[in-house]
Every structure is written in C-alpha cells, then in structure tokens.
C-alpha positions in Angstrom: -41.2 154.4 48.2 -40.0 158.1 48.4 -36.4 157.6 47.0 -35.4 158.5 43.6 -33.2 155.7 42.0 -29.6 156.1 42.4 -27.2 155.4 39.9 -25.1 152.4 40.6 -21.6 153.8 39.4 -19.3 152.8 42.2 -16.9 150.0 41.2 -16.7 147.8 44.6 -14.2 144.6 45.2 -16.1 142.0 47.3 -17.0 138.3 47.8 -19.3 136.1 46.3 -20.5 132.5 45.6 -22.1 132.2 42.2 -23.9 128.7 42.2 -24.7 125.8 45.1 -21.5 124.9 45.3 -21.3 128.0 47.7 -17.7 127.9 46.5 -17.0 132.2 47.6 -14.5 134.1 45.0 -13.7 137.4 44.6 -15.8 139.5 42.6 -16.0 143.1 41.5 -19.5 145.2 41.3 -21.1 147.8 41.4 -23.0 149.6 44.1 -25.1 153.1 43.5 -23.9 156.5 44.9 -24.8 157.7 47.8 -28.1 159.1 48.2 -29.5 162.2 50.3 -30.6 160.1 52.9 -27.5 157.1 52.6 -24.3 156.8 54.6 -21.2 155.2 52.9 -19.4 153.1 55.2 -15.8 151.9 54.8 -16.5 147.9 56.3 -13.9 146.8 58.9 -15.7 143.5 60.0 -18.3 141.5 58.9 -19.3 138.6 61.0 -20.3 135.0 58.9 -23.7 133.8 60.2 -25.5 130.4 59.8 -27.6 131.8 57.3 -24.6 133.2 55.0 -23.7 129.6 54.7 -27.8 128.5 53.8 -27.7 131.1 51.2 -24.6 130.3 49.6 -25.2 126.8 49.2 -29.0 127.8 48.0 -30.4 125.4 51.2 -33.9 127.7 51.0 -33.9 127.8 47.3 -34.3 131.6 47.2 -30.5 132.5 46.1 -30.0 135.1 43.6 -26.6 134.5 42.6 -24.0 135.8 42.2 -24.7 136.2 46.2 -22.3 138.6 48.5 -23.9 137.3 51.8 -22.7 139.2 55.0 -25.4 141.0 57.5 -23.1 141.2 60.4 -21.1 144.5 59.7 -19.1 147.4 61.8 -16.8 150.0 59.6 -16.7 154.0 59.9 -18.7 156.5 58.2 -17.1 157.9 54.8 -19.6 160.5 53.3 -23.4 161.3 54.3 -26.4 162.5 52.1 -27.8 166.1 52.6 -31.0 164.4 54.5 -28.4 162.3 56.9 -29.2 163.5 60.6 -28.2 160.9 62.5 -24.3 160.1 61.9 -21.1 161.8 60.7 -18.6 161.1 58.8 -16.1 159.1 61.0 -18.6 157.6 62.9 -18.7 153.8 64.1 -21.9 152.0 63.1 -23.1 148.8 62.5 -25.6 147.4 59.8 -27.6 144.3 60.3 -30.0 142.4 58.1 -32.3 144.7 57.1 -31.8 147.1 54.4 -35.0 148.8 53.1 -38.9 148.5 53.9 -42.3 149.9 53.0 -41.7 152.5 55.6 -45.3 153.2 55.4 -47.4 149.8 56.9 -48.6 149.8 60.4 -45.4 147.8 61.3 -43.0 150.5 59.9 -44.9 152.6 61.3 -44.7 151.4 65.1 -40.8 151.1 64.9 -41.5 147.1 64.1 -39.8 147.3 60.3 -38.7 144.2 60.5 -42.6 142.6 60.6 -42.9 144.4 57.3 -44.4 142.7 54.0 -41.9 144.0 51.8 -38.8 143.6 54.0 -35.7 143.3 52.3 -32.1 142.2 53.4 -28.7 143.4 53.3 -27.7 140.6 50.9 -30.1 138.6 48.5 -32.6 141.3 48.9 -34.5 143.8 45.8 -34.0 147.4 46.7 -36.1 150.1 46.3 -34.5 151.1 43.3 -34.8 147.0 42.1 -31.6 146.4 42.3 -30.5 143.3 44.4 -28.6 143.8 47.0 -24.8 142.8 48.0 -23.6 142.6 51.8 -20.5 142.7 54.2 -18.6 140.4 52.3 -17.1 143.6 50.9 -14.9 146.9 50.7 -17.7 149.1 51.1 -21.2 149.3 51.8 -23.9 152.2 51.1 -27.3 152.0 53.4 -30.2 154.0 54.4 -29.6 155.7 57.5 -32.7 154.2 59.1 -31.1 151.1 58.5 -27.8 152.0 60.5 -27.0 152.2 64.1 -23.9 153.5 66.1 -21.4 150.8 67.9 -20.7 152.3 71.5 -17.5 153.5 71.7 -16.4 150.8 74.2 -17.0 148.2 72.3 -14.1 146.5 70.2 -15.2 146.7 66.2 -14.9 143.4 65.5 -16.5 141.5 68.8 -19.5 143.6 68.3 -20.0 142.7 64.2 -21.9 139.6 65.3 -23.9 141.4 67.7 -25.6 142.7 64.5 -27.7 140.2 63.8 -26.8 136.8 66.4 -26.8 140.0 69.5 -30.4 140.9 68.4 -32.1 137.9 67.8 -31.8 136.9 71.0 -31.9 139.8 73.2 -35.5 140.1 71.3 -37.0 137.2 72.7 -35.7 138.1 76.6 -37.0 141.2 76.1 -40.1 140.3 74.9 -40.7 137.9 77.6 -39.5 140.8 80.3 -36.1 139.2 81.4 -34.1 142.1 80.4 -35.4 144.0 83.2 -33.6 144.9 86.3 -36.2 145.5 88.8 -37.6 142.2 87.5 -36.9 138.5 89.6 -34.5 136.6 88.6 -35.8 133.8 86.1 -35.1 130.7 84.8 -33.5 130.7 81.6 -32.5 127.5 78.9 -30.3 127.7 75.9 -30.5 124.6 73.4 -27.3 125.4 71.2 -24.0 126.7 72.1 -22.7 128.1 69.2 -23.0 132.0 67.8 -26.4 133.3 69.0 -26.8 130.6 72.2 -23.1 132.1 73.8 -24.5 135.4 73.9 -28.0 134.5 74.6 -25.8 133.1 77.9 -24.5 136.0 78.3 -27.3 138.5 78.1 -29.0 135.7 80.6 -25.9 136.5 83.5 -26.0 140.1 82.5 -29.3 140.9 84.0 -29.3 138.1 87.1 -31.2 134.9 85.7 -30.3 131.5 86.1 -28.8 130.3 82.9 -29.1 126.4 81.9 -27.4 125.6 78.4 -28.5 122.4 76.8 -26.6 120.6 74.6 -25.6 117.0 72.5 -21.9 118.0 73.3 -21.2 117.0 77.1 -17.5 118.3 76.0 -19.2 121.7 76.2 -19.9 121.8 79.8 -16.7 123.2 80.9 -16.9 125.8 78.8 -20.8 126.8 79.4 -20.2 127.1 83.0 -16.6 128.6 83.1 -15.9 130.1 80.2 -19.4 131.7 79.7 -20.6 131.5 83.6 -23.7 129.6 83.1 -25.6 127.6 85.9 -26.4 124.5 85.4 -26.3 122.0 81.8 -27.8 119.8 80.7 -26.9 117.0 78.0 -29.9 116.3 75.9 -29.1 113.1 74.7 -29.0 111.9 78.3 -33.0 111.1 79.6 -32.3 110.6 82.9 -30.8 114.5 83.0 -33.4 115.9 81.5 -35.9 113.7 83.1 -34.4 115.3 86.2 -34.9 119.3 85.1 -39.0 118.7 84.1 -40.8 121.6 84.5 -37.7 123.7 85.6 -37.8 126.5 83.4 -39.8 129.6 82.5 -38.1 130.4 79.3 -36.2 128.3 76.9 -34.3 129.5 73.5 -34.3 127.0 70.8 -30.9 128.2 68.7 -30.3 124.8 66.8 -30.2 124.9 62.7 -30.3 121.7 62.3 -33.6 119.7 62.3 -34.9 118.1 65.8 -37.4 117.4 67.6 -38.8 120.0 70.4 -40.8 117.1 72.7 -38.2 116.7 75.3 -37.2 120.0 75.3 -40.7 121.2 76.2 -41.1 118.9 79.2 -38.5 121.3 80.7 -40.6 124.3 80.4 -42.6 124.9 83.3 -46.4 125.2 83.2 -46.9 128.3 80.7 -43.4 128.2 79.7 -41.9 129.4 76.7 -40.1 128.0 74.3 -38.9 130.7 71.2 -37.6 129.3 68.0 -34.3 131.6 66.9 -32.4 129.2 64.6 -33.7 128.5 61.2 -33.4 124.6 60.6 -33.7 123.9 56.5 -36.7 120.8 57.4 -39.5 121.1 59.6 -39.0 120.5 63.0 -40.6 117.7 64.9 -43.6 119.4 67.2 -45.1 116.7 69.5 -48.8 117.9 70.7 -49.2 115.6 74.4 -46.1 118.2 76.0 -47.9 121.0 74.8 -51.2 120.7 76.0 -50.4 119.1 79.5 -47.7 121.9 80.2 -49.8 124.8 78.5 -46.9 125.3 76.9 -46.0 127.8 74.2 -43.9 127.7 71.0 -43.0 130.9 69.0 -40.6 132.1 66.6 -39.0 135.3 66.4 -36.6 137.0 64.0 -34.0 139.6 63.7 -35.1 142.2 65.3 -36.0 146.6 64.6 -33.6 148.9 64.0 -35.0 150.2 67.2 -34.5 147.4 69.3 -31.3 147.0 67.6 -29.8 149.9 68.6 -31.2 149.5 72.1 -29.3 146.0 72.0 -26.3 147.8 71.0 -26.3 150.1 74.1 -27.8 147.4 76.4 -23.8 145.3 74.9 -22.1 149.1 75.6 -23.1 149.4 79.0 -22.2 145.8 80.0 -19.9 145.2 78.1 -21.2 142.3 76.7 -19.3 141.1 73.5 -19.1 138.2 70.9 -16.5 135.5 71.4 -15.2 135.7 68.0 -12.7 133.6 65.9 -11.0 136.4 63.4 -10.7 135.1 59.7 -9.4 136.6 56.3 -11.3 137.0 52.8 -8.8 134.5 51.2 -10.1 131.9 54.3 -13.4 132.4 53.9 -14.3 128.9 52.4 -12.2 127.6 54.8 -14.6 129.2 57.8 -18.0 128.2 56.0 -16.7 124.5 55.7 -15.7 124.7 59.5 -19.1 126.3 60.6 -21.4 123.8 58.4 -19.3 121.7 60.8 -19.8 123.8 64.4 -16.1 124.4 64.6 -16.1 127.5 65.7 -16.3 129.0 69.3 -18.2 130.9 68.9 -18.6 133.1 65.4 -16.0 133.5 62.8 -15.4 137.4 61.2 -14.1 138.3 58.9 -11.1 141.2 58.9 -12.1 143.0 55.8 -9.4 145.2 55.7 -6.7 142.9 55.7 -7.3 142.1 51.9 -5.3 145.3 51.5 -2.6 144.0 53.8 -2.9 141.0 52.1 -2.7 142.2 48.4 0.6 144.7 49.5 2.5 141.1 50.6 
C-alpha cells in the first residue's frame, strides 16, 4: 500500500481499557515516527463517542485490547513529512475515524474511502504497516495526511472535536438526500434521539431552513429541543395518539438511537417515499416491520461516517455557520466517570475530553 513501514519508536502516555470491564487506565505505548507523508499532532481534545464505550466494553466482540479508543480529535500540527502538502506545522486540524485505506479501489478512488474493503480506524484498527492502531485518548497522535482535515479558525477546539465523527455522520445523510442545499425548499426533517449526533443533526436541520421535528421517549426533553436547540415541533414516541397525529408528515427522518427498537411507528411518520437513515449503531438487531414499508413506499438505509472529503466540507459547512457541538468538558482522570454517565444518556450533549490538562493535572 505504497508506504514503507515506520519504526514505532515514540514513547506516548495515553488511555486504555484492557479487558470488558472497559475499566480505562493510563497506559504508555508506542507509536511510529513520522513518516514522509504523516503529520504529528499535539491532541488538545478528543470527544468520547457511543462507540468508544461499545469498544471498550467489547459489545461487537471485535476489541483488540489493550484498546485506546477516541476518533473525535482537534490538536495543532507539530512536525510534517517531506511529502506533507496540505498542513504546516501549527496548524489546527481534526482527525476522525478513519486512519488508512486501500487508496487504490474504485471507492478510494471517487473520494468515497470510507466505502473501502480494507478500511481501517483510528483506534482498533491494523495499519498499513500491521500495527494496530491507538486513538485520541492520548498525548499525541501521528496520521496520514489524507486522513486529516483543518478546523476553521472560528471554531472553538474543543466544540468542534465531536464534529469529527457525530458532525459528519449526520450532515452525510442531509446531504445525500439534498437538504443541505440553499436554493432548495424547505423540508421536513425528524430526529429520533437527542443526544450527541441527534443535537447537531437539529442544528444542521435550522441551519439551512427545514422544519425540524425531534422525537423522543424523554418528554422532559421538549424544552430543550425547541429552546435550547430551536427545533419545531416534538414529538414523544411513547405517546400513540402524538404520533398517530404526525402520520405521513415527514420527508426525511434520522434514526440516531443505540439502543435496540423497533422502527414500525417511526415509519408511519415518513411520508409516501420517505426516508428513514439509520446513523446509530444499536448492539441487537433492530425490529423492521414490512406492512409500513410497503404501504408508504417507504425506505430504510444506513449510513456511516463519512469521506475525508465530505468531512472537510462538513467542517467548513460548521465554519461558516457557526454551527458547534454542545459539549460537557471532562478530564483523563474522569474518564470512567463520563463512559458510566453516557451508557446512561447523561450527558447534554457529548462529553470531551481536555487532553492537556493531564499536565495541569500531574504539576498539582
């Protein structure tokens, strides 16, 4: 895959769970040198997503412990590799999930790496050298330039950290199904979830003029959907006659929930042809009931993280309206404590962690 392998020589202080107890401790490592086409990056923030908390407790059964999760990161540019183009040293970018690819498949190849075979992550991931990679939950980070993308100067460092992974995976979807078009009517959009991706999937929504409808268990959260966030209209799920009340009232809905459920109510409020997009990653199948799909000619997809293209472009799309992650700031030596709360949805809306302040921390 056109990279010699580095040698991994750099001693690195991080943090890492090493069995199901997802129990995270500190924990020392190596990472390799920087390489011709790498960027070093001295990490400021790292935000902690759903899925750090599925990989530390081994919910997928795919953990390679010890794990350092983290894909949600924003630091500054230390050194660059001769082949390094795009960034300089000082500079402020972001890294997401994706760390390495093919680069050669017809996805790489059309700007979609992240459709790629042999995608690999930040975190839990096998290299291209074979070495498995270690994520945000850490001092430092070395990564592929191609895998790198600048934070607009605007936007605070640690607001935007979640925007890294929770940002894209739902600015994907609206894009794909043209609502993050100007020129373009206003639509109706639904969020099921209010929690790190459904808040800015609200937000994006009000950004570009579309009616926003969260959708939730929680009625507690309807003050905060509509004031706090500036959404429309919600909805209660748990209530029939409400959501007998919005059938067939939406052209788009987001499905953010990562717990299991079922998605046969939720459809009937997708008009006829409506969309509903999967972007949480529940541990159990999901319940898919046939009768509201056929008689709405409804559709169900999924969709992922998305390309370092897109990424970027959601980065920009955040710079010019200013559109940033409601964020609950946390240190390394609280990290367990955030995990337990977000296994528990006590967070509004995405905890991150201040990596620098283990320093601060240590000088005490």
């Amino acid at each position: 895959m056109a990279q010699t392998t580095p040698n991994h020589t750099q001693t690195v202080s991080g943090w890492a769970a090493h069995d199901s107890s997802g129990k995270i401790t500190p924990y020392t490592f190596k990472r390799r040198e920087n390489g011709i086409n790498d960027v070093t990056i001295d990490i400021l923030y790292c935000g902690i997503c759903h899925t750090d908390l599925h990989h530390v407790r081994n919910d997928w059964g795919i953990t390679m412990y010890p794990v350092v999760p983290g894909h949600e990161i924003t630091g500054l540019i230390s050194k660059v590799g001769s082949n390094v183009s795009k960034f300089k040293i000082g500079d402020r970018v972001g890294v997401g999930c994706l760390a390495a690819s093919c680069l050669e498949c017809e996805f790489c190849k059309d700007s979609q790496e992240n459709y790629c075979d042999q995608i690999q992550f930040t975190y839990n991931g096998i290299f291209w050298d074979g070495s498995i990679t270690y994520g945000g939950y850490s001092k430092m980070l070395v990564a592929d330039q191609r895998y790198v993308v600048h934070v607009p100067e605007n936007l605070p460092m640690d607001a935007a950290a979640p925007l890294l992974c929770a940002g894209v995976t739902v600015f994907c979807p609206l894009k794909d199904n043209n609502m993050l078009e100007l020129d373009s009517p206003p639509k109706k959009l639904g969020v099921i979830g209010l929690g790190g991706l459904g808040h800015v999937a609200v937000k994006f929504g009000k950004a570009f003029g579309h009616h926003v409808t969260v959708i939730s268990t929680s009625p507690s959260k309807e003050d905060e959907a509509k004031h706090r966030l500036g959404a429309d209209d919600f909805i209660v799920s748990t209530d029939l006659a409400q959501m007998q009340a919005k059938k067939r009232s939406l052209d788009l809905i987001l499905d953010t929930v990562a717990a299991k459920h079922s998605l046969g109510s939720y459809l009937e409020l997708l008009k006829v042809n409506g969309t509903l997009v999967i972007v949480g990653a529940p541990d159990k199948p999901i319940d898919l009931p046939s009768f509201p799909l056929i008689f709405g000619k409804r559709v169900v997809k999924g969709s992922m993280t998305g390309s370092m293209k897109e990424t970027q472009e959601m980065m920009d799309v955040c710079g010019k309206y200013n559109i940033k992650c409601d964020i609950e700031k946390t240190t390394p030596n609280k990290i367990n404590e955030a995990l337990d709360r977000l296994s528990k949805n006590d967070v509004k809306y995405r905890f991150v962690i201040d990596i620098a302040s283990a320093d601060k921390l240590s000088n005490l």
